[in-house]
N, C-alpha and C positions, 0 to 999 in steps of 0.2 A: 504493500500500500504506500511505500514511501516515495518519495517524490526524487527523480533522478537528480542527481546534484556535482559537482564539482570534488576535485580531491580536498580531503577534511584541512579545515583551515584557512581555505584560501578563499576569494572573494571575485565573483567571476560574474560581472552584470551592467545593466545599463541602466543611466538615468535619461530619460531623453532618448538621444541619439551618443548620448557620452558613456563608452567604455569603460566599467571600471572593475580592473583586475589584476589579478597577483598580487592581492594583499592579505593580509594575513589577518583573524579577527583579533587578535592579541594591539596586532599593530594598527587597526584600525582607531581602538580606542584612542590611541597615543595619536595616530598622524594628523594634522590637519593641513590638505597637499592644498588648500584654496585659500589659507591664512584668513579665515573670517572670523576664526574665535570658536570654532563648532567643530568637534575631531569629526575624520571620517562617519566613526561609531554612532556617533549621535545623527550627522544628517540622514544618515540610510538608515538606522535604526536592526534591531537584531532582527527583527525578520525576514529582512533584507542580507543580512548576513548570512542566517540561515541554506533560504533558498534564494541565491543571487539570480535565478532564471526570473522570479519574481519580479525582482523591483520595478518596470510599472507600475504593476498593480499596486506592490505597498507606497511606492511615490503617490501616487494616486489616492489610496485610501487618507494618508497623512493632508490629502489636501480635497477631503470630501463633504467637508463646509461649505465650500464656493466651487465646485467642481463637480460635472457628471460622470463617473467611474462604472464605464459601461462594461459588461462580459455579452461577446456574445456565444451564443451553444453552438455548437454545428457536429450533426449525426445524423443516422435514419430515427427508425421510428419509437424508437426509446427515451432519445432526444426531444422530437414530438410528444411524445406524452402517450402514447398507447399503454394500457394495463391500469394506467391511474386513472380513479376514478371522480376524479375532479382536475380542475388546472390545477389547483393548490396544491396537491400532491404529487403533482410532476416531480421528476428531479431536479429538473432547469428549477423551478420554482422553490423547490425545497432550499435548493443552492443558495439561490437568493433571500430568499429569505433570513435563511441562518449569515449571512455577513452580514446583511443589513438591519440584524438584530445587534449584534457584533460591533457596528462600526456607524450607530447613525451619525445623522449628517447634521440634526435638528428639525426636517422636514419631514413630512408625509412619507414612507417606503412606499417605492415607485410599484407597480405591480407589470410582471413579466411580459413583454408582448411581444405578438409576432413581426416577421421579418417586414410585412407588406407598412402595419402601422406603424410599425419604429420608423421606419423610411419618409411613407407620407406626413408623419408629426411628429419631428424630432424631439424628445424631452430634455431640455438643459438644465433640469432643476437638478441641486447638487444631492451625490449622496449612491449609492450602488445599485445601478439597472440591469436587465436581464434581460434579454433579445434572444427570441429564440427560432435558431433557423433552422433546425428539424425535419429534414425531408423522408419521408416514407420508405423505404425499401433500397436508399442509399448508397451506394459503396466508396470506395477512396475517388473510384475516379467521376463519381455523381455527385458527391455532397456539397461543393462550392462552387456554385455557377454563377452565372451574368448577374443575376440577382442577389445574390450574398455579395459579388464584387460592387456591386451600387451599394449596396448598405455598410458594405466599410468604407466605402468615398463619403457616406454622406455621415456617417455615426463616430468616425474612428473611433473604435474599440480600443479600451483600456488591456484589456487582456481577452482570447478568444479559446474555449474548451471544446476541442476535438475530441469526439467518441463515438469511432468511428474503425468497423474491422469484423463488425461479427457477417454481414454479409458475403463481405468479401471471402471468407472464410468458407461460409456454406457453398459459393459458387466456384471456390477454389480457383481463387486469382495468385497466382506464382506470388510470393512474400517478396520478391523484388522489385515488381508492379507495383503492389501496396506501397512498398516505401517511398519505392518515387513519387505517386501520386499523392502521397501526403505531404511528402516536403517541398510538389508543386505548389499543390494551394497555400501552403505555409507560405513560401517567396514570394506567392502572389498575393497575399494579404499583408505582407511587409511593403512591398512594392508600393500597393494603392496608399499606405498610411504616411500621415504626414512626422508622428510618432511610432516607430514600429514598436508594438504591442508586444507582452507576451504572450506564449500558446500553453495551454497544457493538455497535453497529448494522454485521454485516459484509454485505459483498456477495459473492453466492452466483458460481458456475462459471457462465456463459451456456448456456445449453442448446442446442443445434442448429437445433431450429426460430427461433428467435430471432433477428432480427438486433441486429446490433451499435448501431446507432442506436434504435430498439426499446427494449435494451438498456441501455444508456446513461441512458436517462432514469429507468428504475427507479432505477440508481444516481445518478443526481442528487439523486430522490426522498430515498435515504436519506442521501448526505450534505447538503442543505438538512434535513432533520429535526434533525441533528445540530448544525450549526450555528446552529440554532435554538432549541434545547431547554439547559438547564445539565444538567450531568451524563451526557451522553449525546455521545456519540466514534463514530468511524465509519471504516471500515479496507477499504482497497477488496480482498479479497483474491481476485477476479475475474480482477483484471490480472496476475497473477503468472500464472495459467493462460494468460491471451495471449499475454504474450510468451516461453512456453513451446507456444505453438500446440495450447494441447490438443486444440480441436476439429478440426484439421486432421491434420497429421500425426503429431501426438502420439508425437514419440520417447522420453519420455520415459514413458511407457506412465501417464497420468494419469487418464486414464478408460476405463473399463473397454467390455467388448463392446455391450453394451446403448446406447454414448454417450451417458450417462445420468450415471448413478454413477461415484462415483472408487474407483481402484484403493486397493491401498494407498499405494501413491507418493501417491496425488492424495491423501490422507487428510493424509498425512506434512508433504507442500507445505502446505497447509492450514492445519495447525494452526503449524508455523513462520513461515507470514505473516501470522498474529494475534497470533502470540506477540512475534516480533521488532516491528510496529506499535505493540503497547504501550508499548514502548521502558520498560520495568521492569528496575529493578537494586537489589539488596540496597544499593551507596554510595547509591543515587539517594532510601531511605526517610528522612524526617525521623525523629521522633520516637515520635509517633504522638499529640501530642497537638493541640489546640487552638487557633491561634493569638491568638486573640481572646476566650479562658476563661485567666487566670495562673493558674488551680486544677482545670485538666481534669477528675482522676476526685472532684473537691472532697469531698478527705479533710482541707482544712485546711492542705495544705503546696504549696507555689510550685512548679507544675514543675520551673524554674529549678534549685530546690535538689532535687529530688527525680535529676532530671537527673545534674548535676556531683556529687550527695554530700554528704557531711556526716558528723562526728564525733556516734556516738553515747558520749558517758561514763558510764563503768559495768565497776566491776570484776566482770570473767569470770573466774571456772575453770573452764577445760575441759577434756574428757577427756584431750585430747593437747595439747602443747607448755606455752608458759608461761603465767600470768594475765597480763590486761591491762586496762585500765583506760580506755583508749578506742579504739573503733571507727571506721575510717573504712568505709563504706557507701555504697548508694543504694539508691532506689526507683522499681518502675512507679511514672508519672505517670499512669498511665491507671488504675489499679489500688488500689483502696481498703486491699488487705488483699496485699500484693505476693509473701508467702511461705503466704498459703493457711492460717495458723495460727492462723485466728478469733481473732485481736488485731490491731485496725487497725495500720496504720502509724504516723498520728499519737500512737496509745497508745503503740508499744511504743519512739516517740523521745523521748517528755514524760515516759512512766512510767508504769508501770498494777502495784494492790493484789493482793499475793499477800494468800492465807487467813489470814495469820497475822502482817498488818498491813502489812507493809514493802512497800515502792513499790521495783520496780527496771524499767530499761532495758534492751528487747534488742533483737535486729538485727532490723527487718524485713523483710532480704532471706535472710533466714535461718530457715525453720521449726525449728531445734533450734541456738538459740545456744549453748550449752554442748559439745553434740557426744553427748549421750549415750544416744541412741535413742527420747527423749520429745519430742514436738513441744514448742513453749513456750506455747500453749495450753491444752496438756490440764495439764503441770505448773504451770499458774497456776492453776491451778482445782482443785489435788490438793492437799490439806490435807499441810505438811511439804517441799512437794516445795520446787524453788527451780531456773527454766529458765536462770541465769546461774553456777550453780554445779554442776559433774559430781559422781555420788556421792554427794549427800544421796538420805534415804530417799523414796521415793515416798509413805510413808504407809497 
């Protein structure tokens, strides 16, 4: 069940499009190759250490406050949801569900949808979505087509779960074929994104006509892909149904009558031994920035300090309690504009010109420093107004 990974110790992943490897977790703690005041250890965080194929994802989840951290599925019809007897019990949906228990964002969890409506109505709200592109009767060289290739131009996926093989298997496609044609669409999903994603390449239920050595080498297939590709982990979650004997005497009633499809149990297993392979935890996020950029969302300020905080000075009155005269603060590192109130960050900590001359400083983790129901945006741009003092007239 474990997730293919890099020789013990070393640090093999990307943030971004930035490579980052051959470093050792000992030494991660200690390095800081971007001098921003943040070692390695901390921007990437240990779950990023962990499993370095990850980190999109865990970049991504560290910044799922102001950010859509999409997965999308891609398989035949297990993927789809046949055997479950609701959407809610899919495994796509079980998947999601269980991160986005894990990892809220503060907003509504998004509910899982298909390939057509992700497409025609993109969801940008932040927080972990679930797309799920599911084709029916699938095999390596059917499950990504012209269609899955539009919905990574237009969704780019955070990270994309491949499970994908048990057909292939029953119609006895050469294990050579499979492999190419999975680490096709893989290229071609790197190809289309403007961020290349991670992948995690699961392995499917055995199917019955199949033997176990047969078998076996499909799943070799996909973990030699995995361990050959960056970005790309591999979860064998086959084995948890063996040594639960589904195909046998299956007490624990995991595939359904057809010995095909899984029940819901089998959906349930499923999606728990993808989920727990990740081996993802909200302690395990870094930051979510850069380690090899000191200026990630490069607004001009050090993550470092964006990070730990900073006194902004500037006398406030605000609606409630007393003035004060300096702020202590922070801000997204990832985040240009961190409170959303169309005044950069770096503006609202150096100073930026109200209408009526005077330069003042306000909190950028804060859209309405004063407290008094106007962003400090729109009152910097209101002739009279003043976003550091409560009770001056709008104008």
């Amino acid at each position: 069940m474990a997730v293919a990974a890099p020789a013990a110790g070393r640090v093999d992943g990307v943030v971004g499009e930035v490579v980052v490897t051959g470093v050792s977790r000992d030494a991660a703690a200690r390095t800081d190759r971007d001098r921003d005041g943040l070692s390695d250890r901390r921007e990437l965080g240990d779950s990023a250490l962990s499993q370095p194929d990850l980190v999109p994802l865990t970049t991504a989840l560290a910044q799922r406050g102001v950010r859509s951290v999409r997965l999308l599925f891609l398989g035949s019809s297990t993927t789809y949801g046949v055997g479950a007897s609701t959407t809610g019990n899919r495994y796509v949906d079980q998947v999601v569900a269980r991160l986005q228990g894990a990892f809220p964002s503060g907003t509504a969890p998004a509910p899982v949808r298909d390939l057509r409506r992700s497409t025609r109505r993109p969801d940008d709200s932040p927080g972990v979505q679930g797309v799920n592109g599911g084709v029916g009767g699938a095999t390596a060289a059917t499950y990504f087509t012209d269609a899955h290739a539009y919905a990574v131009r237009e969704l780019q996926p955070t990270c994309v779960v491949h499970l994908i093989g048990s057909n292939d298997s029953v119609a006895r496609v050469p294990v050579d074929a499979y492999r190419t044609q999975v680490r096709d669409a893989i290229r071609r999903i790197d190809q289309l994104s403007d961020r290349p994603p991670c992948h995690v390449l699961v392995r499917p239920v055995r199917r019955y006509q199949v033997g176990v050595e047969a078998w076996a080498a499909y799943g070799e297939a996909l973990r030699g892909t995995a361990l050959g590709l960056r970005r790309v982990a591999y979860v064998d979650a086959g084995a948890a149904f063996e040594e639960r004997d589904a195909l046998g005497a299956d007490r624990a009633d995991l595939v359904g009558a057809d010995r095909v499809h899984l029940t819901d149990a089998g959906h349930a297993l499923l999606a728990a031994t993808v989920v727990e392979a990740l081996g993802l935890s909200v302690t395990g996020l870094g930051t979510g920035t850069d380690p090899r950029d000191a200026d990630s969302d490069g607004d001009g300020m050090a993550d470092g300090r964006e990070v730990r905080g900073y006194v902004v000075r500037q006398r406030v009155v605000p609606c409630s309690g007393p003035a004060v005269v300096r702020q202590r603060t922070s801000s997204l590192p990832y985040r240009r504009d961190t409170d959303g109130d169309a005044i950069a960050d770096l503006r609202e900590v150096t100073g930026h010109r109200l209408l009526d001359g005077r330069t003042v400083r306000t909190d950028p983790a804060d859209a309405d420093t004063d407290g008094d129901g106007r962003d400090d945006g729109r009152e910097s741009s209101t002739r009279g107004a003043d976003p550091t003092t409560c009770g001056r007239p709008a104008g």
